[in-house]
C-alpha positions in Angstrom: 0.0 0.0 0.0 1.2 3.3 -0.8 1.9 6.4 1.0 -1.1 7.9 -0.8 -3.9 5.5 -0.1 -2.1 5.0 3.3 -2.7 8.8 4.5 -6.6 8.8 2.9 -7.1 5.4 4.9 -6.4 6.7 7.9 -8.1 10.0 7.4 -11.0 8.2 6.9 -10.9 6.4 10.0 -10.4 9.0 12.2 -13.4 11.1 10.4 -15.3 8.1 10.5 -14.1 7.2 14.3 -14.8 11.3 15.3 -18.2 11.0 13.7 -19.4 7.9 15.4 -17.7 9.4 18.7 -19.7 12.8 18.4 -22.7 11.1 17.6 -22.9 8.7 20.6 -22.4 11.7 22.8 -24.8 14.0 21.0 -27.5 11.2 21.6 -26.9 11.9 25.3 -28.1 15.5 25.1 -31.8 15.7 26.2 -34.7 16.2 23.4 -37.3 18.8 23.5 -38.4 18.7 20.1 -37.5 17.5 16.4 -35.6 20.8 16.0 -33.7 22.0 19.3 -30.0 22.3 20.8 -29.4 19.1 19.9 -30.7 19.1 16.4 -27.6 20.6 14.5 -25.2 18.7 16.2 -26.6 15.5 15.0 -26.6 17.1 11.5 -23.2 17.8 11.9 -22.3 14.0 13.4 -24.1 12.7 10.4 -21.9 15.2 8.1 -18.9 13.7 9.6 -19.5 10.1 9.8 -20.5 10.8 5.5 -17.4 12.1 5.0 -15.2 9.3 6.8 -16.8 6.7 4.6 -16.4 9.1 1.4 -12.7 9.4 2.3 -12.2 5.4 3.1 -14.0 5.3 -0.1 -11.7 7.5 -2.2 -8.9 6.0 -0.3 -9.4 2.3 -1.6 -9.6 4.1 -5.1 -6.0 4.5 -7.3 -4.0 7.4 -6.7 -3.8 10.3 -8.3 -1.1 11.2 -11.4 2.1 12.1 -9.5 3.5 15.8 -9.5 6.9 16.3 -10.2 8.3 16.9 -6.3 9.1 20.6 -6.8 5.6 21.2 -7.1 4.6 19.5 -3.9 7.0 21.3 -2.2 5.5 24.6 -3.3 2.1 23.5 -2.4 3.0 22.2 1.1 4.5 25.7 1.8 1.3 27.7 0.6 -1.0 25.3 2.7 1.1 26.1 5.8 0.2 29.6 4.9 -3.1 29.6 4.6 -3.5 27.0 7.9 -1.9 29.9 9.9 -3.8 33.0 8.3 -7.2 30.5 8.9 -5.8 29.9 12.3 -5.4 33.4 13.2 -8.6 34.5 12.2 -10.3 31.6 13.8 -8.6 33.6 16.8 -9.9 36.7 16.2 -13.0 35.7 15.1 -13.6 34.3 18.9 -11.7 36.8 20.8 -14.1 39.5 18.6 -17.0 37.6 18.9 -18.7 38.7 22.2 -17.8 42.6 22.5 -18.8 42.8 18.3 -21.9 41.2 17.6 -22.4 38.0 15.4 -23.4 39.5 12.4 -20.9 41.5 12.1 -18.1 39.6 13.1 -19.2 36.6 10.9 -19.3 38.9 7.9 -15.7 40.1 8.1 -14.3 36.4 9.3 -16.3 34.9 6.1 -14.8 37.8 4.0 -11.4 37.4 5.1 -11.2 33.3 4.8 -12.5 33.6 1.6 -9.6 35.8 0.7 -7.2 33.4 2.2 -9.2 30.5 0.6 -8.8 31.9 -3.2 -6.0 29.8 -5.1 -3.3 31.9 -5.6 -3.7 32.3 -9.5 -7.3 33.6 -9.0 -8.6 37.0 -9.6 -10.1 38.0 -5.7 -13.7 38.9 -6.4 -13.9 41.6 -3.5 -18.0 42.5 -4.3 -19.0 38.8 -4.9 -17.3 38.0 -1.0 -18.4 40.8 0.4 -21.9 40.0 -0.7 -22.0 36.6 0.3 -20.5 37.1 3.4 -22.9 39.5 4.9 -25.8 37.5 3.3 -24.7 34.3 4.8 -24.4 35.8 8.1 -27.7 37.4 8.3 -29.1 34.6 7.0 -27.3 32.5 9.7 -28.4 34.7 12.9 -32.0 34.9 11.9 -32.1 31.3 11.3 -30.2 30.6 15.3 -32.4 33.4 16.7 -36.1 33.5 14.4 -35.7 29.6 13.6 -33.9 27.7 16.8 -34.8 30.7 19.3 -31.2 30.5 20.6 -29.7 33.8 21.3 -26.5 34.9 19.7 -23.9 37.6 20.7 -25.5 40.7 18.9 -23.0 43.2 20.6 -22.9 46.8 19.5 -26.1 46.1 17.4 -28.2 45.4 20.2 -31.0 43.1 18.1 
């Protein structure tokens, strides 16, 4: 077995492993109704455990057409970089959280990772992120506060 299908294998597992884990102790959190505080994080156990067996899936599969190394090496370097830059603004994002607000913290974390997330090569559509950004984050905090009733950090908006 090669290094390749090795590395998916074992991703795969532990997806698979972390899914089933979540999902046992997400069945331990009390029900209310169909739709409640435990209701996304069985979606998101289900998510994961699908993904584990897609990955085990695509790990039995052949490898893909080996890159000459010099380009791996290039890629390995630019995915450090962009594990940091989503690292630190996972940091802000939380340390921002409270004192800002939801909304608008969400928008400008979405904005920024999908700015860090856009292959170097790529023209950075500034209007088409922005947009989505603050869509997708309004559309998130009604959903949590009009649809779940669970109260988010609204901070200097006060909603």
């Amino acid at each position: 077995m090669d290094a390749f299908k090795r590395k998916e294998l074992i991703t795969g597992s532990f997806m698979l492993a972390a899914g089933i884990a979540y999902l046992l102790a997400t069945m331990s959190l009390p029900r209310k109704s169909f739709i409640d505080a435990a209701f996304v994080p069985y979606v998101l156990a289900i998510f994961m455990c699908g993904l584990g067996v897609l990955q085990l899936v695509f790990g039995f599969r052949n490898p893909p057409a080996a890159d000459s190394p010099a380009d791996d090496k290039k890629g390995e370097v630019s995915e450090y970089g962009t594990v940091i830059k989503t690292l630190a603004l996972i940091a802000a994002y939380i340390a921002t959280l409270e004192p800002i607000g939801f909304p608008i913290v969400t928008a400008i974390y979405l904005y920024l990772q999908f700015i860090v997330l856009t292959p170097h090569g790529q023209k950075i559509g500034h209007l088409t992120y922005a947009i989505t950004a603050i869509i997708s984050a309004i559309v998130i905090y009604l959903i949590f506060r009009q649809g779940f009733d669970l109260m988010l950090p609204s901070g200097v908006l006060n909603i």
